[in-house]
N, C-alpha and C positions, 0 to 999 in steps of 0.2 A: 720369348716375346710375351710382353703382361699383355691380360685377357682384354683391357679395353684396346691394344692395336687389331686383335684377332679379329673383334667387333664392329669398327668401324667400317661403314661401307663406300665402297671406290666411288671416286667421282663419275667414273666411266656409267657407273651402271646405275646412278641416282643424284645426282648434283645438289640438289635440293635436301633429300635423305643426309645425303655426307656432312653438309652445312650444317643442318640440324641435330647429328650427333655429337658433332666436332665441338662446337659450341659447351654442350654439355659434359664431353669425356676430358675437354681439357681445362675445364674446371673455370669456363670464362663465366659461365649465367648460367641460370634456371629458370624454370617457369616459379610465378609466384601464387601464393593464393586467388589475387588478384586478378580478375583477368584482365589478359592484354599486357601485364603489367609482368617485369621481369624483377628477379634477385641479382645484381653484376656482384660477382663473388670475388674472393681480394684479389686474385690471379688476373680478373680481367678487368680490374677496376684498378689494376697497376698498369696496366698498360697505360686505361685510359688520362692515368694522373701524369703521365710519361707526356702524353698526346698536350694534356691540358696545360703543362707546366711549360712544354715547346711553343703552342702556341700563344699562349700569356707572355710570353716575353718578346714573342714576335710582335704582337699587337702593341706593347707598349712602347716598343723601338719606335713606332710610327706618331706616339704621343695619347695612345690611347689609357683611360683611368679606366679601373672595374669600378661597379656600383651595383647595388641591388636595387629590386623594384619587388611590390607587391605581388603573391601569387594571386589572386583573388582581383577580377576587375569587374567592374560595375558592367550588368547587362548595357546601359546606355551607351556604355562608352564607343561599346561595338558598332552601334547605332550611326552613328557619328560620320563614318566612311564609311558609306553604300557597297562599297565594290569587296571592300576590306571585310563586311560582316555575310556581305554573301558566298566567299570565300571560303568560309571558316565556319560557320554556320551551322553545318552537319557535323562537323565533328570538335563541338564542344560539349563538356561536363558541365553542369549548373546545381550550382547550391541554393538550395530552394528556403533551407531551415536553417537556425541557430541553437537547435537541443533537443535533446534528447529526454524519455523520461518512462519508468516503469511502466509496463501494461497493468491493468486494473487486474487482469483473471491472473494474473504473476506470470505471464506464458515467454516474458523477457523484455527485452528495451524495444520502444519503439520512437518513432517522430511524435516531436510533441505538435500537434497540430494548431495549437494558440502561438508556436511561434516562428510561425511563417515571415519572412524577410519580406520587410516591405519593397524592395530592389532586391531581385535575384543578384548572383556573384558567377561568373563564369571564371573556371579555372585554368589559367593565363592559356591559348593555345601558342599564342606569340605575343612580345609585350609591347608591341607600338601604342597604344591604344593610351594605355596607364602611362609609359612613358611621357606620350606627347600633351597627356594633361599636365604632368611634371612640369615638363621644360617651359613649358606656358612661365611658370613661377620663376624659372632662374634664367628667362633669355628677355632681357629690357634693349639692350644697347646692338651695336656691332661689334662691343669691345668686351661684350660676354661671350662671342664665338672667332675658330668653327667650338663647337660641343664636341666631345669626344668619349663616348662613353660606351663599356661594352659590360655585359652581369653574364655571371657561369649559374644557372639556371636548370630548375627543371620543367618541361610545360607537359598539358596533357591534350592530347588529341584521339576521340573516340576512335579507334581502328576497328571493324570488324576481322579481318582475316592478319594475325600478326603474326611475325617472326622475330626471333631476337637479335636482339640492335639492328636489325635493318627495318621493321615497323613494328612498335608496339607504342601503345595506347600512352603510357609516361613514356618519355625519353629525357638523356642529361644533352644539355644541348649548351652554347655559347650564341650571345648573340648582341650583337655592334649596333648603336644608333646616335649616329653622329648630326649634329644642326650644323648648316655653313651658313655663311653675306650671300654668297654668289650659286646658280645653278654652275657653272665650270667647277667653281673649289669641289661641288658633293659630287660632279660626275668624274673629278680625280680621283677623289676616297673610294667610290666606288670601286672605281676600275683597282686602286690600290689594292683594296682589301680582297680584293680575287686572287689578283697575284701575290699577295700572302699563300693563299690559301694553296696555290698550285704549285709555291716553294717549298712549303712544307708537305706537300702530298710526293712531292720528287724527291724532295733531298733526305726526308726524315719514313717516309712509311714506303719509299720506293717502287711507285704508284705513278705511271706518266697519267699524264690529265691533260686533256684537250678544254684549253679555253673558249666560250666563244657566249652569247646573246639568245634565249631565250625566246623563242615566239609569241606571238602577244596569248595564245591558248595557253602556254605552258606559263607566263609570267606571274611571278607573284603577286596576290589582292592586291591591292591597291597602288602598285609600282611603276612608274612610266617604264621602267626599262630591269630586267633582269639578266645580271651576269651567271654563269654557270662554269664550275669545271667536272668533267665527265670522262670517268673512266671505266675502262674494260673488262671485266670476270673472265675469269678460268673460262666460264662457258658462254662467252661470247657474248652478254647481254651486259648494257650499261647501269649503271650506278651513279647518279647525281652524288656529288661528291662537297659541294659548297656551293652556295649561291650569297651573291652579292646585288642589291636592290636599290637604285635610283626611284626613290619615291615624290622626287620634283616637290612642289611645293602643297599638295594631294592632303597630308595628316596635319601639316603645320594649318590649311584651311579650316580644318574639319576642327582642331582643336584652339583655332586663336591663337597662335603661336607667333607673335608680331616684333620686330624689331627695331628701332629709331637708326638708321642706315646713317651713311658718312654725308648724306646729304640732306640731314634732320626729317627724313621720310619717315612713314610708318610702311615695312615691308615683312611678307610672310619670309619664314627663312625657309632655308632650302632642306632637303633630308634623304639620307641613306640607311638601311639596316643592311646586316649582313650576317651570317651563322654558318658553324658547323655542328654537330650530334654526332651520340655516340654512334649513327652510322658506320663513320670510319673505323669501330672495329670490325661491321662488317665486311669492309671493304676489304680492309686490312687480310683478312681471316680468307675471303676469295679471292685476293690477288696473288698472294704466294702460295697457301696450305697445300697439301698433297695427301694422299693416299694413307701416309703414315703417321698423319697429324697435323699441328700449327708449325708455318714456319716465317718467322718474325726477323725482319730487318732488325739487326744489331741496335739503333739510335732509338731503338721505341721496347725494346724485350726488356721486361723487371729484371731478368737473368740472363748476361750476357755471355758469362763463362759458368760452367758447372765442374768441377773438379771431384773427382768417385774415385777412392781409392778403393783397391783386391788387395784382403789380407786375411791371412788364417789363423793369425795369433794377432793377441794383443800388443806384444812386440812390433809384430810387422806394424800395425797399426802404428802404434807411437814412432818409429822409425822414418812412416812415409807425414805422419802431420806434420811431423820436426822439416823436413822439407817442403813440405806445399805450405807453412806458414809466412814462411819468408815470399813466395811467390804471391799467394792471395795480396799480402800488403802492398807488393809491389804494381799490382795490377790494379788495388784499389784506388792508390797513387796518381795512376794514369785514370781516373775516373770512369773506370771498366767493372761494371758490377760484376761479382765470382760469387760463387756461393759452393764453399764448401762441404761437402755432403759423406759425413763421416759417422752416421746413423746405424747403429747395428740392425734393428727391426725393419731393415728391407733389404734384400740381397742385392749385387751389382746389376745382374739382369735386370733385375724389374727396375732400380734405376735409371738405366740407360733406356730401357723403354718409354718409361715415364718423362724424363725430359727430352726425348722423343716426340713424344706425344705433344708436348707444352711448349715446343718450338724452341728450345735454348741454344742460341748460335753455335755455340761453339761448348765440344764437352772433352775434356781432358780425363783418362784413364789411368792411373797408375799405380803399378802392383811394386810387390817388392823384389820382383826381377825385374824390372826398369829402374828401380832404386840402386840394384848393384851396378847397373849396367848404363847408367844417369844417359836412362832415356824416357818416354813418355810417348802414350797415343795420344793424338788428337783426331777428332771427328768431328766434319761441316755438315750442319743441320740441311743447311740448302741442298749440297749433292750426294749426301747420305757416305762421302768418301770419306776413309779413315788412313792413317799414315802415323808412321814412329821414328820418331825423329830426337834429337838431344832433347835431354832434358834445360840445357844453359844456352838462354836467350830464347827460353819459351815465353817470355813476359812480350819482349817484341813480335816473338813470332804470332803469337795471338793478336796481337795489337793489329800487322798487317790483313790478318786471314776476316778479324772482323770487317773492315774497310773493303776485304775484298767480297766478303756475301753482300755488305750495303751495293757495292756496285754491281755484281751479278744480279741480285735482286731484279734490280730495277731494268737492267737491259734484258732479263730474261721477259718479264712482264711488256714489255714494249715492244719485244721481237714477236709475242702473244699477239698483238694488238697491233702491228703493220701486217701481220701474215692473215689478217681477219678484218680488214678494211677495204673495202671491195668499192669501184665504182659502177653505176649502173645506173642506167637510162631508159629500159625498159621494165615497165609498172610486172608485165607480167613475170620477167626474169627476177623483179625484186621479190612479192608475191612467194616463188619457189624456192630462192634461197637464201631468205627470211626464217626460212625456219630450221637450219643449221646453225645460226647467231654472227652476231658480227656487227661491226660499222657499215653502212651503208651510204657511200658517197652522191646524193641523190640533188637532180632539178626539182624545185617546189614554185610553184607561183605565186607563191605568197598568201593564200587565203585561209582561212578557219575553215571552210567547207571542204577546201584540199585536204589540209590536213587532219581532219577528225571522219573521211573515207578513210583514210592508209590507217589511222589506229582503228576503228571498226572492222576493217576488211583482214587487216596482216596483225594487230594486235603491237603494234609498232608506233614509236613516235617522233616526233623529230625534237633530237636531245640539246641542240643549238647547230646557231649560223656560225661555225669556228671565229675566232675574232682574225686570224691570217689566211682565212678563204681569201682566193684572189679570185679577180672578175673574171667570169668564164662566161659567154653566149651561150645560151643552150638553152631548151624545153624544157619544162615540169615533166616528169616522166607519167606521172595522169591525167593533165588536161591537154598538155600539149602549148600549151601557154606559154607565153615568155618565161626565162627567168637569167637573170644575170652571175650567180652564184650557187655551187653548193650547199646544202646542208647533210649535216650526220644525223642519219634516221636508223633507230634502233630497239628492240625489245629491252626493256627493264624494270629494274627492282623497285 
């Protein structure tokens, strides 16, 4: 067993600890000089091109264009929407100067102080702002929308306490702002663009996610209404997972964003944003990972099959290539990444540890007594079970066994996540078993002062109203007050 599996520490006995080494032993990120600020190193910045290239094509099925926008926005802009700048406010960077220049006593560079900006630059925390002075220029008609446009981005948001991909100060992020004629057309996109986001958190990273609405405490600056999908950690605590934003007609105000409608009016247009970040790898990383590493849904892993031959000669060697070449092609064929690993300067143990470690669905073993004997091991990353079986119609048989981690994947994660969804009516019963983790099926009466008790008191919050909650009578479980539905209250990331 190579020394980083030895290393790593169990979820059982540090969750937090595990996350943080895991990250770093399987070669996803580092910390950077920087603070706050992270390295994503090629191994987990292939995933993420996996992640980004899935859902770039999702988005554009819907008719969406990318486009870029300025990193750099004018302090004023922020100014503009009240709710939007108070939001965001504490955790922006500001560019105060435009150069640099020798100290006098030579002690190294410093700010030149003659060349202060006359307008500071905040660096983008999110791009509504810059956008919606854009779209001012390209939206005249009704026959210029809906707008559809979304830019693969980085923004920066000051974090004191950060973790990697799940908060730090840079993050790579995506992020959707579409104009419509009508509030119905952007409250479609809206809701659209969620269920985007919960197709691909199901189908591709094998991740159930609860859809549902936002509280007005938790909504985003300036939003009338925020979508949310919301899923479950190993340990019980929630992770926002995408949010989708009904911004009604709010930035298009703020920035004159006007239209000549079907009936020669002058009308503000309507507007949505919507994003995901590189979050989802750590979602990714705590939804499946285990004990003995990363372990990666097939549809999203740089390396889907790993193929390690055992040989004592360089005979055996050429013997077993002359064989696994015909297979790799054939499996590349089937557009199934393999990665052949015929490396002398690492032994097969370390190896097999090694893409262990790095979560490779599926690893094929073959020596050159499976060669006479045309057979072959294979080993499932997800149940750590190995088995030896023919070598002839291993191309298929890998084909089925990936299909079947995607789908174990996901129904294991979900079986996680119904066995950890609890209903409960009493503040006090919540209060005690709140802090074992979990979904919390709970009465709310709707207030801000409800709900910002339970996150002060339990450290808890209410993650949304499910969008298929069905009408229930019942109490708020701490005032005692009406309430007609559920909501999911929970500790998270």
């Amino acid at each position: 067993m190579a020394k980083e599996l030895k290393d790593l520490t169990k979820r059982s006995e540090d969750y937090s600890k595990w996350y943080n080494e895991l990250v770093v032993k399987a070669d996803l990120a580092e910390q950077s000089p920087v603070r706050g600020c992270m390295v994503i190193k090629p191994y987990g910045y292939a995933i993420w091109e996996k992640m980004q290239q899935t859902l770039d094509g999702m988005f554009k099925a819907t008719g969406v264009q990318n486009a870029y926008f300025p990193l750099l926005i004018p302090k004023s802009f922020l100014c503009r929407e009240a709710e939007h700048v108070e939001g965001f406010a504490k955790e922006c960077a500001v560019v105060t100067h435009y150069r640099l220049k020798n100290a006098d006593d030579g002690s190294g560079v410093i700010v030149d102080p003659e060349a202060r900006l006359e307008e500071e630059f905040v660096i983008r925390p999110t791009s509504e702002t810059i956008i919606w002075s854009t779209y001012k220029n390209w939206i005249q008609s009704y026959r210029d929308l809906p707008l559809l446009i979304n830019q693969w981005a980085n923004v920066m948001r000051w974090e004191m306490r950060t973790r990697m991909f799940l908060r730090t100060s840079e993050f790579l992020w995506q992020e959707g702002h579409c104009a419509h004629e009508t509030a119905e057309e952007s409250e479609k996109r809206t809701v659209e663009m969620i269920n985007v986001y919960a197709d691909f958190a199901e189908k591709y990273m094998a991740m159930p996610v609860i859809k549902g609405v936002k509280s007005a405490n938790e909504r985003f600056a300036g939003a009338v209404n925020t979508y949310t999908i919301e899923a479950m950690m190993q340990d019980g605590k929630a992770l926002q997972s995408g949010t989708s934003h009904n911004l009604g007609q709010n930035f298009a105000k703020a920035f004159d964003v006007t239209f000549i409608n079907k009936d020669n009016k002058p009308e503000y247009v309507w507007a949505n944003s919507w994003g995901v970040s590189t979050r989802l790898m750590g979602a990714l990383i705590m939804t499946h990972s285990d004990d003995n590493g990363l372990v990666l849904p097939p549809k999203l892993a740089p390396i889907q099959v790993v193929i390690v031959p055992i040989y004592k000669s360089q005979e055996q060697k050429d013997e077993i290539s002359k064989a696994v070449h015909p297979i790799v092609e054939a499996l590349r064929k089937k557009n199934i990444s393999v990665k052949y690993d015929d490396a002398d300067n690492r032994r097969p143990g370390f190896k097999f540890a090694d893409y262990e470690l790095k979560g490779v669905p599926v690893r094929l073993a073959l020596g050159a007594r499976d060669l006479e004997n045309g057979t072959v091991e294979l080993m499932r990353r997800d149940t750590l079970e190995k088995e030896t079986g023919p070598l002839e119609g291993i191309v298929e048989r890998v084909e089925s066994e990936l299909e079947s981690i995607q789908d174990s994947l996901f129904n294991r994660a979900l079986k996680l996540r119904e066995e950890n969804t609890f209903k409960v009516d009493s503040y006090d019963e919540f209060k005690k078993r709140i802090e074992d983790g979990g979904f919390f099926l709970v009465h709310w009466d709707g207030t801000t002062e409800t709900e910002e008790k339970i996150k002060e008191e339990t450290k808890a919050t209410i993650r949304c109203i499910p969008l298929d909650a069905e009408e229930e009578e019942g109490v708020c479980m701490v005032t005692g007050k009406p309430s007609k539905r559920r909501v999911i209250v929970a500790r998270s990331y």
